[in-house]
N, CA, C and O atoms as a Tripos MOL2 file, in Angstrom:
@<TRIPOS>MOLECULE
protein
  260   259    65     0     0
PROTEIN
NO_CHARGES

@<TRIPOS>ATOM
      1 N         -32.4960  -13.9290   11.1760 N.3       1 UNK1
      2 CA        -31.3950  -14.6060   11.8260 C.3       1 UNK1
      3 C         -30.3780  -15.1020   10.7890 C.2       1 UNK1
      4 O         -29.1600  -15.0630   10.9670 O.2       1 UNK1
      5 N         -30.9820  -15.5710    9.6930 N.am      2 UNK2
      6 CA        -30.1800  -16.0250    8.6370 C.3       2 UNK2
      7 C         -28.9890  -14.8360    7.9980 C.2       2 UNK2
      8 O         -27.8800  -15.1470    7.5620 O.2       2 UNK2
      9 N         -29.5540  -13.4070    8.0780 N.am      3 UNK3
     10 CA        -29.4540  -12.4960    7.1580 C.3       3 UNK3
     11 C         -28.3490  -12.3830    8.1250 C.2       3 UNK3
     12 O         -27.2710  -12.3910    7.5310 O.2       3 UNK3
     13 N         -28.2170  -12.2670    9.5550 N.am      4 UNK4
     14 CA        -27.0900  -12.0470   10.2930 C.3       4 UNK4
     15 C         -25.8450  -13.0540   10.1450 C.2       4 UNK4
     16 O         -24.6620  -12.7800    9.9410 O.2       4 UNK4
     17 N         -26.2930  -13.9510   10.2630 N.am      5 UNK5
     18 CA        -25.0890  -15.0490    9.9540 C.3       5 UNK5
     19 C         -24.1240  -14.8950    8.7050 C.2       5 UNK5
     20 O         -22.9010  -14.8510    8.5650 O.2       5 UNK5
     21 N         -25.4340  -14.8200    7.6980 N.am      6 UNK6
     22 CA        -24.5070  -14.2430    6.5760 C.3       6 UNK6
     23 C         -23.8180  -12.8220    6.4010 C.2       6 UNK6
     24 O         -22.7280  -12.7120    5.8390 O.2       6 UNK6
     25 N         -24.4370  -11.8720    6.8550 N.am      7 UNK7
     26 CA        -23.5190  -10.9700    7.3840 C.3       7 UNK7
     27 C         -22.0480  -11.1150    7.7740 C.2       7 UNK7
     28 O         -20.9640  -10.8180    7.2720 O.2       7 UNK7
     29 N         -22.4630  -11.6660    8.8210 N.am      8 UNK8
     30 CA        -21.0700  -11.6000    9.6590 C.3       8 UNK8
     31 C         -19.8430  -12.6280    8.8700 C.2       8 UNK8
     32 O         -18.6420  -12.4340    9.0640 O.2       8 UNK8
     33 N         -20.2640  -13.5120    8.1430 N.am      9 UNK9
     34 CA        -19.2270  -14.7010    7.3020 C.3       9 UNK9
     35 C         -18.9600  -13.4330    5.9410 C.2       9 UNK9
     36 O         -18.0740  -13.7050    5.1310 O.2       9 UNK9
     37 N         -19.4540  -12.5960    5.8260 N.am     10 UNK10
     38 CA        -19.3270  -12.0090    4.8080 C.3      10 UNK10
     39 C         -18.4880  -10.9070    5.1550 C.2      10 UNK10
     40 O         -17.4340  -10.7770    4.5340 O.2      10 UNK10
     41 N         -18.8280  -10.0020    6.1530 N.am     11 UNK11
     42 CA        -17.5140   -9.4670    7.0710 C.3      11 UNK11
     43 C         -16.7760  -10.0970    7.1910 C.2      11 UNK11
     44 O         -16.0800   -9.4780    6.3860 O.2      11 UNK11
     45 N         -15.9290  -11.1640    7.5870 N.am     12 UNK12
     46 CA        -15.1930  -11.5800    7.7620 C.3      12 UNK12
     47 C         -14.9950  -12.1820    6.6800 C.2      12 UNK12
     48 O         -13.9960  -12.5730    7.2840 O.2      12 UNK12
     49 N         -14.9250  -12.7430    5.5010 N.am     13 UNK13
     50 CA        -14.4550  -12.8210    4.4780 C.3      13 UNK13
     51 C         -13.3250  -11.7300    3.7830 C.2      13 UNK13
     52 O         -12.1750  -11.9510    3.4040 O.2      13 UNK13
     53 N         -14.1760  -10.3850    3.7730 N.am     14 UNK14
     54 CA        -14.1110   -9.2640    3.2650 C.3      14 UNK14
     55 C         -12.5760   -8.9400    3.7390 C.2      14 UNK14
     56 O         -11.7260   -8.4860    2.9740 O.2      14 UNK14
     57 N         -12.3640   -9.2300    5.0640 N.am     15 UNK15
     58 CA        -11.4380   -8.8230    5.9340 C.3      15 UNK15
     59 C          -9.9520   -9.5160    6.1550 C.2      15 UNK15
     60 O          -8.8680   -9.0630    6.5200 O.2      15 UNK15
     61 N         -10.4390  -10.9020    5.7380 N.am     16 UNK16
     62 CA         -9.4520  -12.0150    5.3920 C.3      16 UNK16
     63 C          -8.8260  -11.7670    3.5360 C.2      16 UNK16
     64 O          -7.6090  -11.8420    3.3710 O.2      16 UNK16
     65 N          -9.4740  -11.5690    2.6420 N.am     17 UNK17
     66 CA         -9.1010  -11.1090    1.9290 C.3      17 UNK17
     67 C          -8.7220   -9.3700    1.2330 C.2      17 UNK17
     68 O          -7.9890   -9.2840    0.2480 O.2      17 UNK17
     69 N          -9.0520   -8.6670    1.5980 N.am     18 UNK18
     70 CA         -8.9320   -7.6020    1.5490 C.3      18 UNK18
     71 C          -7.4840   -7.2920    2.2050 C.2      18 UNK18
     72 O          -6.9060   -6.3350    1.6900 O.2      18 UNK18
     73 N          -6.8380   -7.9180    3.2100 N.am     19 UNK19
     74 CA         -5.2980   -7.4920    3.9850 C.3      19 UNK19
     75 C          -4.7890   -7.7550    3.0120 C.2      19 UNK19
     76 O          -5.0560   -8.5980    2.1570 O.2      19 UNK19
     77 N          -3.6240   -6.6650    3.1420 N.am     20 UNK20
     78 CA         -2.4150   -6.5090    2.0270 C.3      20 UNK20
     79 C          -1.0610   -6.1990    3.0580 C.2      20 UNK20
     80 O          -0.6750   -5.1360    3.5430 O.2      20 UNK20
     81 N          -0.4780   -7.6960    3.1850 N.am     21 UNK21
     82 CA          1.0080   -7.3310    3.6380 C.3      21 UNK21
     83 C           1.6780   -6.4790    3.1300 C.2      21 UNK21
     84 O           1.8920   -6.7120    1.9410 O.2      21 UNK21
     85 N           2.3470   -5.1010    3.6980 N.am     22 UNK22
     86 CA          3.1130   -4.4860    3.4980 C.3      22 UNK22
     87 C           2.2830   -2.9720    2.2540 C.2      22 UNK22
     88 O           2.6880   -2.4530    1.2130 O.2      22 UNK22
     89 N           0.9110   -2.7500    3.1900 N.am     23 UNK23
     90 CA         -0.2130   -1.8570    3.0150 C.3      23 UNK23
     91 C           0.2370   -0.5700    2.4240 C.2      23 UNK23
     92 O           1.3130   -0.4520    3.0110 O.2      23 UNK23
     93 N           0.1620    0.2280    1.8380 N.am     24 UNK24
     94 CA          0.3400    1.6470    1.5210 C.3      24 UNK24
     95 C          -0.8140    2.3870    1.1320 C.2      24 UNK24
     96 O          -0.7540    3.3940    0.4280 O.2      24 UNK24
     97 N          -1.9500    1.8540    1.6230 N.am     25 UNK25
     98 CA         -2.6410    2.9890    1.4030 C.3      25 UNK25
     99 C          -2.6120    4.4500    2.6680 C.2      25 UNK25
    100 O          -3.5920    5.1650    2.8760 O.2      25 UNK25
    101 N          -1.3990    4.5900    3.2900 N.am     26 UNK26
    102 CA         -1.4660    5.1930    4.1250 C.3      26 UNK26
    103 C          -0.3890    6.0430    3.1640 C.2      26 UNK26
    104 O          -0.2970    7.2600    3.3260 O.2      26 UNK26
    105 N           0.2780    5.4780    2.3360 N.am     27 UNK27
    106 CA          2.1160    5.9510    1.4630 C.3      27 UNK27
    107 C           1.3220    7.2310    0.8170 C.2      27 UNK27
    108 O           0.0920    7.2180    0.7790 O.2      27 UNK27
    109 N           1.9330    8.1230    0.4100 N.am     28 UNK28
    110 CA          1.8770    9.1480   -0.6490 C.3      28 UNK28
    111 C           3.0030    9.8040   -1.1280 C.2      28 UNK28
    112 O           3.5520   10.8340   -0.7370 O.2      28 UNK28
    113 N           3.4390    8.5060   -2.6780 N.am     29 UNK29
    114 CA          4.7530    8.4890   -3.4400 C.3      29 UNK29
    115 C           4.7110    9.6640   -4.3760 C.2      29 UNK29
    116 O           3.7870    9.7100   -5.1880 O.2      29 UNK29
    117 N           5.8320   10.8520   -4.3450 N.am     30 UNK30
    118 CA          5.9650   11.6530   -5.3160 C.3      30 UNK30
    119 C           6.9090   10.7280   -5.9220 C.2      30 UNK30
    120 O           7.2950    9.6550   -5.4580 O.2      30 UNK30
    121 N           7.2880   11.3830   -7.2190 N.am     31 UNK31
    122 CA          8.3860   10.5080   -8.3330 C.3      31 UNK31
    123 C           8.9740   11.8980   -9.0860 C.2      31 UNK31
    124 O           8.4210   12.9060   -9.5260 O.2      31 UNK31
    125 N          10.3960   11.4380   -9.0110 N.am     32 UNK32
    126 CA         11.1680   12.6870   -9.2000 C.3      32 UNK32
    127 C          11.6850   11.5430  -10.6630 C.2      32 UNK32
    128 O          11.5600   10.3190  -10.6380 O.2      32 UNK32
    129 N          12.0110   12.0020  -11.3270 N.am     33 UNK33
    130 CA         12.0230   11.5920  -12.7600 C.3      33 UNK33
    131 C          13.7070   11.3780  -13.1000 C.2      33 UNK33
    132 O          14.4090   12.3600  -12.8600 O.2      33 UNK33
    133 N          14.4370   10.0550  -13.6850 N.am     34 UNK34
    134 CA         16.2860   10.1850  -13.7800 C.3      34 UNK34
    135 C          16.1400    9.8410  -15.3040 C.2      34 UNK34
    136 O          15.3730    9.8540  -16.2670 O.2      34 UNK34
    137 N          17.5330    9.4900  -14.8180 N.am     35 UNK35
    138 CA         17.7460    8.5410  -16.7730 C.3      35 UNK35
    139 C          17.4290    7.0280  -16.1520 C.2      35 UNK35
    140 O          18.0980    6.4530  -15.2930 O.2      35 UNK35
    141 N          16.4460    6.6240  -16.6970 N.am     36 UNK36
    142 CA         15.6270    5.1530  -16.5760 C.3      36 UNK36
    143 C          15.0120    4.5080  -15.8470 C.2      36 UNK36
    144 O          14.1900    3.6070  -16.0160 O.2      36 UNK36
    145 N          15.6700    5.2710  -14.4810 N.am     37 UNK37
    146 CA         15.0230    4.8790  -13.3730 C.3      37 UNK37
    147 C          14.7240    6.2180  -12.7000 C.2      37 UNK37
    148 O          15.3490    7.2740  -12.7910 O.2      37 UNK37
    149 N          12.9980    5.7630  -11.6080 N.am     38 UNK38
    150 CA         13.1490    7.3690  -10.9380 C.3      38 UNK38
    151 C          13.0140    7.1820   -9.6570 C.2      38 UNK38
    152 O          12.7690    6.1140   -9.0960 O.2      38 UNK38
    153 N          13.1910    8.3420   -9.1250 N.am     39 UNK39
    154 CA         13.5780    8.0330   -7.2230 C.3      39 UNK39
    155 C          12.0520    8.2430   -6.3960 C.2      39 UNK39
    156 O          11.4460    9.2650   -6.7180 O.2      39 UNK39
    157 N          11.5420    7.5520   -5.5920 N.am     40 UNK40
    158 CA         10.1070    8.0580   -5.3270 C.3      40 UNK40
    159 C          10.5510    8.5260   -3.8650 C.2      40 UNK40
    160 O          11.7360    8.3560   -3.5790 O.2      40 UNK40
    161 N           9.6920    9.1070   -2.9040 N.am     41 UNK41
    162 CA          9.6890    9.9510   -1.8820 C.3      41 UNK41
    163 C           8.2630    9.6080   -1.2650 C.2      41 UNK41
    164 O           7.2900   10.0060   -1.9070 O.2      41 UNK41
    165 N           8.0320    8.8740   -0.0220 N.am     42 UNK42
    166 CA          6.9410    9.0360    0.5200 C.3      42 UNK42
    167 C           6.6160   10.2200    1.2910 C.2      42 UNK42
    168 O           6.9320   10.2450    2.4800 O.2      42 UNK42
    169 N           5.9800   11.2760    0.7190 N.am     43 UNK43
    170 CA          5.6520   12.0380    1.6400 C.3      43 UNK43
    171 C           5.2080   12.5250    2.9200 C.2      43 UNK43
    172 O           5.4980   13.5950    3.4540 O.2      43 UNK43
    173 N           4.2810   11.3690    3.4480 N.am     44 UNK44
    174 CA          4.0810   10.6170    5.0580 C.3      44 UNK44
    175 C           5.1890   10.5000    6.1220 C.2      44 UNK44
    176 O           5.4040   11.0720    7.1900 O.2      44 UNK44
    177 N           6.0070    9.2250    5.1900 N.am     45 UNK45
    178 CA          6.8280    9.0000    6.6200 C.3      45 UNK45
    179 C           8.3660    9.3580    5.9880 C.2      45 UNK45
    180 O           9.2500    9.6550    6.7920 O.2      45 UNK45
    181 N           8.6470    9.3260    4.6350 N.am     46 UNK46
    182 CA          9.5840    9.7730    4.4390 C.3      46 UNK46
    183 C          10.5920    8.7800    3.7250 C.2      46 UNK46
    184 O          11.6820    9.1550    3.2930 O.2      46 UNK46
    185 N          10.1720    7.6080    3.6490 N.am     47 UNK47
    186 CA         10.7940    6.6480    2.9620 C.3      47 UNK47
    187 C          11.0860    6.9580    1.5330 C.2      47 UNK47
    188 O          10.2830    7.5830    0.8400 O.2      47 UNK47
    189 N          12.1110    6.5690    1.1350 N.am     48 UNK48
    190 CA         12.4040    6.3590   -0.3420 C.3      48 UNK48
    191 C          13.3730    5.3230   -0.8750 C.2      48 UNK48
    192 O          14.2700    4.6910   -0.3170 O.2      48 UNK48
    193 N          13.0300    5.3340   -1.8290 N.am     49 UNK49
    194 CA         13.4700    4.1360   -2.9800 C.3      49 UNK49
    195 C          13.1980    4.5270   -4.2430 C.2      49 UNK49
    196 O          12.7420    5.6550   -4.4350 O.2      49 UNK49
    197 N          13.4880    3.4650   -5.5190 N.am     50 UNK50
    198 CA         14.1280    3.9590   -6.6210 C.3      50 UNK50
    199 C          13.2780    2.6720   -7.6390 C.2      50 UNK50
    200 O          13.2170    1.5000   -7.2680 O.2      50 UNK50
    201 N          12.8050    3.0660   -8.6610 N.am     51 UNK51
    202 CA         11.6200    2.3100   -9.4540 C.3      51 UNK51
    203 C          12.0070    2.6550  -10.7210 C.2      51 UNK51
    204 O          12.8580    3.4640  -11.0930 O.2      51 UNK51
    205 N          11.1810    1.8500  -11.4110 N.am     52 UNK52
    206 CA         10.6440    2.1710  -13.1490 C.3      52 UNK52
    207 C           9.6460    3.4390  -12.9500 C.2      52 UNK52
    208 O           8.8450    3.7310  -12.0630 O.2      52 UNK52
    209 N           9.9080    3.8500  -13.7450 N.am     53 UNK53
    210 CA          9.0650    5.4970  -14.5390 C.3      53 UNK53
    211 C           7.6260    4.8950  -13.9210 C.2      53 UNK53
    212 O           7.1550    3.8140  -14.2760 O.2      53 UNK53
    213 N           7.0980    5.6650  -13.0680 N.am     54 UNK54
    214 CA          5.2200    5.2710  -13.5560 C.3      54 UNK54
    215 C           4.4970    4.6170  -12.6220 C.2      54 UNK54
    216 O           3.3760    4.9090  -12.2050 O.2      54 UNK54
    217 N           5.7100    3.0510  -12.0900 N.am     55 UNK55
    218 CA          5.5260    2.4680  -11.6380 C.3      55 UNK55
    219 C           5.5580    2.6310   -9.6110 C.2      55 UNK55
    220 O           6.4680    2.0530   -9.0160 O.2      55 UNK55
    221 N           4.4660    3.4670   -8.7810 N.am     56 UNK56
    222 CA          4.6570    3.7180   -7.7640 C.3      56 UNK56
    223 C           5.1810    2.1480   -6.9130 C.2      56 UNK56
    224 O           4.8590    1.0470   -7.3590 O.2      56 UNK56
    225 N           6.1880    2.3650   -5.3970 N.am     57 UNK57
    226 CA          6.0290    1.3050   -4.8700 C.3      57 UNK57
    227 C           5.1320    0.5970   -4.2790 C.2      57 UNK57
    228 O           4.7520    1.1900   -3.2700 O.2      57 UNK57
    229 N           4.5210   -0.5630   -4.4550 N.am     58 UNK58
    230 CA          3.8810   -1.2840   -3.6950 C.3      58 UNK58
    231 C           3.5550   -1.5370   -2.2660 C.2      58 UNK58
    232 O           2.4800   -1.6750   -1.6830 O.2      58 UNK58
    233 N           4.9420   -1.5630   -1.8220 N.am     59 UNK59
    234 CA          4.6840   -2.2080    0.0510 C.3      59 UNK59
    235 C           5.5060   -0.8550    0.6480 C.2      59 UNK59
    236 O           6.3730   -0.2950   -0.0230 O.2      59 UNK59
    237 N           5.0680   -0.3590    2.1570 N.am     60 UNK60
    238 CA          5.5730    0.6410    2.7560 C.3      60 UNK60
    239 C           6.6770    0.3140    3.1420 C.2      60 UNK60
    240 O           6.8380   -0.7370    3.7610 O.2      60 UNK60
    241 N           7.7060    1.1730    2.8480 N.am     61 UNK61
    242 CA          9.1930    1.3370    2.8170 C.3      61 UNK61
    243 C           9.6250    2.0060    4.0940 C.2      61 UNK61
    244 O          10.8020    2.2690    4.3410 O.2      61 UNK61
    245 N           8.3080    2.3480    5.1360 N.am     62 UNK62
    246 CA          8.9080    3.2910    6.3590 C.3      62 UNK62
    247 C           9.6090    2.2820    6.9940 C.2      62 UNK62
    248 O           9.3690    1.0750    6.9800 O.2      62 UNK62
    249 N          10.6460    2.9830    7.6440 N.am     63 UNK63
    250 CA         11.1240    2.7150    8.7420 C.3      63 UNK63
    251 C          10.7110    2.1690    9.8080 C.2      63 UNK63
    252 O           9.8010    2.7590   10.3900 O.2      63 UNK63
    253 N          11.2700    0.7960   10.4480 N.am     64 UNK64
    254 CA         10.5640    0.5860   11.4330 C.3      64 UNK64
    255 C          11.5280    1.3130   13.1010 C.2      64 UNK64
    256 O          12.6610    1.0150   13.4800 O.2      64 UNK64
    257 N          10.6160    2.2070   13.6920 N.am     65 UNK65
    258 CA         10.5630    2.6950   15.1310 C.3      65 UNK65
    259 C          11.2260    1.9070   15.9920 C.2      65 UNK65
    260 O          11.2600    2.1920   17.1890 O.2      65 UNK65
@<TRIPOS>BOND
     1     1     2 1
     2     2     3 1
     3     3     4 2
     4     3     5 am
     5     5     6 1
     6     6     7 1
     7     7     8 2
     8     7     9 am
     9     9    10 1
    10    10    11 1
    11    11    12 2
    12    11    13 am
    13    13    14 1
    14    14    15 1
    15    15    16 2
    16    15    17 am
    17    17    18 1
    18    18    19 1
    19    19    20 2
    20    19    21 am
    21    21    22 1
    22    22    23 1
    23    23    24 2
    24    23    25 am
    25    25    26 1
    26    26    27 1
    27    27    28 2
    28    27    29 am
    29    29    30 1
    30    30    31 1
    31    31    32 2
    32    31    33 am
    33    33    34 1
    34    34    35 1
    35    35    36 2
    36    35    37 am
    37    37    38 1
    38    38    39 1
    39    39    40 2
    40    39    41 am
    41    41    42 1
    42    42    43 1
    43    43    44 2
    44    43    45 am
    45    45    46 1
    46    46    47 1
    47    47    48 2
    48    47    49 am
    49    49    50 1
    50    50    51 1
    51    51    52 2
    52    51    53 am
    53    53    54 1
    54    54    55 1
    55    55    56 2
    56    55    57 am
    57    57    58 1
    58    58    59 1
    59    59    60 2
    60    59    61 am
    61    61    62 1
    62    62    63 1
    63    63    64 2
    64    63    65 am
    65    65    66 1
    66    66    67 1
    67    67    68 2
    68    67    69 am
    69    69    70 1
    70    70    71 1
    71    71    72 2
    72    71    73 am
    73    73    74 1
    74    74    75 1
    75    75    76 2
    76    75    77 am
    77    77    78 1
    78    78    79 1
    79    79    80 2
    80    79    81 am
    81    81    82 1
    82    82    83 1
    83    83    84 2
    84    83    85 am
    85    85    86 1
    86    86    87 1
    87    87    88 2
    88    87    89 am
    89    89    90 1
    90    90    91 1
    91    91    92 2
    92    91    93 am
    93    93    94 1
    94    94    95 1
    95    95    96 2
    96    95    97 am
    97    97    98 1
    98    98    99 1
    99    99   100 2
   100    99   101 am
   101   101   102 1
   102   102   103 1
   103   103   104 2
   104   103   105 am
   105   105   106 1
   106   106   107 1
   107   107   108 2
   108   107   109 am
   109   109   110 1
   110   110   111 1
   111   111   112 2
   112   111   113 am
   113   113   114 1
   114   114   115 1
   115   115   116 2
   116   115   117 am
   117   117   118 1
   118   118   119 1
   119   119   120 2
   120   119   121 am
   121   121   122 1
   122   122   123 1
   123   123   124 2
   124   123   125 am
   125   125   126 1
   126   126   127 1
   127   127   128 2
   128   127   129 am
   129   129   130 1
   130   130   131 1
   131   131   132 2
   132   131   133 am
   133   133   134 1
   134   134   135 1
   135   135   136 2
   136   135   137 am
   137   137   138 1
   138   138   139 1
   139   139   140 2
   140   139   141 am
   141   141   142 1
   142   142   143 1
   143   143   144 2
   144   143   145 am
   145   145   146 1
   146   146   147 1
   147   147   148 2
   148   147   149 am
   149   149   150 1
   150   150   151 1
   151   151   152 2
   152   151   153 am
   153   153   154 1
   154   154   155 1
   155   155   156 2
   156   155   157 am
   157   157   158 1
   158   158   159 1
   159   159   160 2
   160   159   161 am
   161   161   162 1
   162   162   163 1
   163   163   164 2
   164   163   165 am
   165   165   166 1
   166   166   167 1
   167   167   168 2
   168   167   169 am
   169   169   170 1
   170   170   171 1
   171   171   172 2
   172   171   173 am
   173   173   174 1
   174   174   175 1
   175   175   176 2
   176   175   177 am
   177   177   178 1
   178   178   179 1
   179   179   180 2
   180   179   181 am
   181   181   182 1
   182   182   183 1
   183   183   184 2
   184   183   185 am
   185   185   186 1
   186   186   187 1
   187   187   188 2
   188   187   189 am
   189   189   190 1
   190   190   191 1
   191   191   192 2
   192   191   193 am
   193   193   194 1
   194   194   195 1
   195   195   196 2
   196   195   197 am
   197   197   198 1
   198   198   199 1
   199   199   200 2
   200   199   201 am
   201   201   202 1
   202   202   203 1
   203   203   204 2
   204   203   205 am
   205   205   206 1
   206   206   207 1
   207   207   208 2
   208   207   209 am
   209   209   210 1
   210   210   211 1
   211   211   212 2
   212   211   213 am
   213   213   214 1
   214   214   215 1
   215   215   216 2
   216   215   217 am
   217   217   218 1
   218   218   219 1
   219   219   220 2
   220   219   221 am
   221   221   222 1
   222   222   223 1
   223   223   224 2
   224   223   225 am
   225   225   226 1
   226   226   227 1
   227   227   228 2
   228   227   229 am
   229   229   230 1
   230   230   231 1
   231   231   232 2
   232   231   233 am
   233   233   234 1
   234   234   235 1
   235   235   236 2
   236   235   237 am
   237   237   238 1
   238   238   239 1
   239   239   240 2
   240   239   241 am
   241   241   242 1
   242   242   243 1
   243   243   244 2
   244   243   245 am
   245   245   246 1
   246   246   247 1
   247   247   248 2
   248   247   249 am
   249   249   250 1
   250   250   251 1
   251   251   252 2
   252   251   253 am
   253   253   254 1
   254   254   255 1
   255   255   256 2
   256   255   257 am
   257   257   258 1
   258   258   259 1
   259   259   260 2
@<TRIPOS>SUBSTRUCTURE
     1 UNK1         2 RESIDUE 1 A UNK
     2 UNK2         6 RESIDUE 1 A UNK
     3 UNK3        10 RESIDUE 1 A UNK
     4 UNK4        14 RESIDUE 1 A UNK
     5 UNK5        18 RESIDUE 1 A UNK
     6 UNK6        22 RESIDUE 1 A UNK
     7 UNK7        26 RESIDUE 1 A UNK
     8 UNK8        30 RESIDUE 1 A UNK
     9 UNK9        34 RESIDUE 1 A UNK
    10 UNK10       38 RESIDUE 1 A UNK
    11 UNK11       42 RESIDUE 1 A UNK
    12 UNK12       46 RESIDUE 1 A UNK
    13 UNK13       50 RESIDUE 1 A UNK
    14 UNK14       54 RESIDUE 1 A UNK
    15 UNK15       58 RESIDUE 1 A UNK
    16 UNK16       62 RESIDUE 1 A UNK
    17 UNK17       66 RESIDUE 1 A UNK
    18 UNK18       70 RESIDUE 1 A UNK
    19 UNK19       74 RESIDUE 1 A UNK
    20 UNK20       78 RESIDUE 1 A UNK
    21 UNK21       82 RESIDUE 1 A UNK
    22 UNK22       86 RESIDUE 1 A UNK
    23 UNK23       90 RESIDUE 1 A UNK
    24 UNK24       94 RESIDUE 1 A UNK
    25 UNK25       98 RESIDUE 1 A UNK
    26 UNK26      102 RESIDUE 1 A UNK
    27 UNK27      106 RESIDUE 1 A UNK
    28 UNK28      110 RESIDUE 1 A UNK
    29 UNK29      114 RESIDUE 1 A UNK
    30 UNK30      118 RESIDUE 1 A UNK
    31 UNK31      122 RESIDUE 1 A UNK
    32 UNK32      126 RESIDUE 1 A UNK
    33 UNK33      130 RESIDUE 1 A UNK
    34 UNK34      134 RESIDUE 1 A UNK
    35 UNK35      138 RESIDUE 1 A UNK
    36 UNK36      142 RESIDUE 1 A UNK
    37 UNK37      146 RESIDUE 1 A UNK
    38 UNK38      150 RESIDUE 1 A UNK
    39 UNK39      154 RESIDUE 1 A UNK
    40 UNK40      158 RESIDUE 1 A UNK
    41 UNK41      162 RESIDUE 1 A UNK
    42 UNK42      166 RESIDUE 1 A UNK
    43 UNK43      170 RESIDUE 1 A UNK
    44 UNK44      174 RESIDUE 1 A UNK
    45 UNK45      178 RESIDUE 1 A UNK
    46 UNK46      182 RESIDUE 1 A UNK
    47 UNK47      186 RESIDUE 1 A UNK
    48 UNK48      190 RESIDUE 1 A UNK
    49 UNK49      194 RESIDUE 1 A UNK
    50 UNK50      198 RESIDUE 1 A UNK
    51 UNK51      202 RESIDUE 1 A UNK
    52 UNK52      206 RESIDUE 1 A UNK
    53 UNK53      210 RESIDUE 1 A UNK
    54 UNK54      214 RESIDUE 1 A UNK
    55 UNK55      218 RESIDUE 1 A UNK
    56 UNK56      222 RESIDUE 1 A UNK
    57 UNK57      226 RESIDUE 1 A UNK
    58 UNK58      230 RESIDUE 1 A UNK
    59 UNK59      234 RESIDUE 1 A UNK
    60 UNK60      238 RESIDUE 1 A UNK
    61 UNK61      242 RESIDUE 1 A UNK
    62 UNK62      246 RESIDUE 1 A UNK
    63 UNK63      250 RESIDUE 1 A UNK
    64 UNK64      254 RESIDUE 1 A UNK
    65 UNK65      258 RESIDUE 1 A UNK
């Protein structure tokens, strides 16, 4: 009974910390390469924006519907 309780506080821990406002593990950024800065391309939904060399974006840039 114990082992469940802790379970479930432990799921739900997991779940409270683990969310990431503005998620991309759904994104898949190509990076097209400029002078200093480079342009990325989500391949998914199609968003783009413009970064440091290397540096993919962080939060999903799609469009909202």
């Amino acid at each position: 009974m114990i082992f469940a309780g802790v379970f479930v506080v432990a799921v739900i821990l997991l779940l409270v910390f683990n969310y990431r406002h503005g998620d991309t593990r759904k994104c898949r950024w190509r990076e097209r390469r400029g002078e200093g800065q480079s342009s990325w391309t989500c391949v998914q939904c199609g968003a783009t924006t413009t970064g440091p060399r290397g540096e993919t974006p962080e939060i999903c840039l799609r469009p909202k519907a």
